[in-house]
C-alpha positions in Angstrom: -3.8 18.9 20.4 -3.7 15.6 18.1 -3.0 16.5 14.8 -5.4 15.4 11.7 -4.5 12.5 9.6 -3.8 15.4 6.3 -1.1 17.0 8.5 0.8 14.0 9.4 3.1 12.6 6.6 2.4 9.4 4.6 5.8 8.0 6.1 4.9 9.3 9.7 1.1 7.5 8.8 2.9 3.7 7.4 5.4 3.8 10.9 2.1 4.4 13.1 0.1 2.0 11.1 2.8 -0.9 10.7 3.1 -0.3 15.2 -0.2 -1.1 15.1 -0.1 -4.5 12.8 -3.6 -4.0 11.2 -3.3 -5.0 7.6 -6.2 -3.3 6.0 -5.1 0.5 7.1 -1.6 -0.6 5.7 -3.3 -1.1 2.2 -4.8 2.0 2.3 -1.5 3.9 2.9 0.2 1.8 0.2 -2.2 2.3 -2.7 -1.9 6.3 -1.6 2.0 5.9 -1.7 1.6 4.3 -4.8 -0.9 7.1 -6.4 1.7 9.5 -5.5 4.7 7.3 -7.3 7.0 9.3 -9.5 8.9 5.7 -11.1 7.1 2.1 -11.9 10.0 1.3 -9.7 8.5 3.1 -6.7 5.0 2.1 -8.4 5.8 -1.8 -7.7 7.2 -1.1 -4.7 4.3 -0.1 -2.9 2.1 -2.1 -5.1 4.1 -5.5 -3.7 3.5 -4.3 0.2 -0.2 -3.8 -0.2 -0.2 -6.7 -2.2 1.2 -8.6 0.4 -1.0 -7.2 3.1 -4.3 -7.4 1.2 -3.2 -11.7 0.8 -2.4 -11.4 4.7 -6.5 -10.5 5.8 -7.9 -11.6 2.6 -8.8 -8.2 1.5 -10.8 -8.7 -1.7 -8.3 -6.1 -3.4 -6.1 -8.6 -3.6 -7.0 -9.8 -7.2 -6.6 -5.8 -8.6 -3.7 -5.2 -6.9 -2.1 -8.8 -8.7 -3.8 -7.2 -11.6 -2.2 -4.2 -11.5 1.5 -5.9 -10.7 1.0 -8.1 -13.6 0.5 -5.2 -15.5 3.8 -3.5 -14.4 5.9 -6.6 -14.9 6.0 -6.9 -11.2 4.3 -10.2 -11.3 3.5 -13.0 -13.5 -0.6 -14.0 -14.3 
């Protein structure tokens, strides 16, 4: 029995989907890691990985996520 994607951890979800190499799965995971944040530290952390990903396939997020590392002090406009 395969067990569903709410039962497997985030951590468990970013190792599977980093294996795989597909970009756009990788953003998802990083904005949820990021939605679930406790520090800007951890905040700009996963911000900067789906950041980089979403340049990588030219995921039209791209220019929010900048937005949103700007914002944090992560990045500069």
């Amino acid at each position: 029995m395969t067990a569903s994607p709410q039962e497997i951890s985030l951590e468990e979800r970013l190792a599977r989907a980093l294996d795989v190499g597909a970009p756009q799965p990788l953003i998802d995971l990083y904005l949820e890691a990021t939605a679930m944040a406790e520090t800007p530290v951890q905040q700009g952390f996963f911000l900067t990985h789906a950041y980089v990903h979403a340049l990588e396939c030219e995921d039209p997020r791209a220019r929010m996520l900048k937005t949103r590392l700007v914002d944090l002090g992560r990045d500069q406009a």
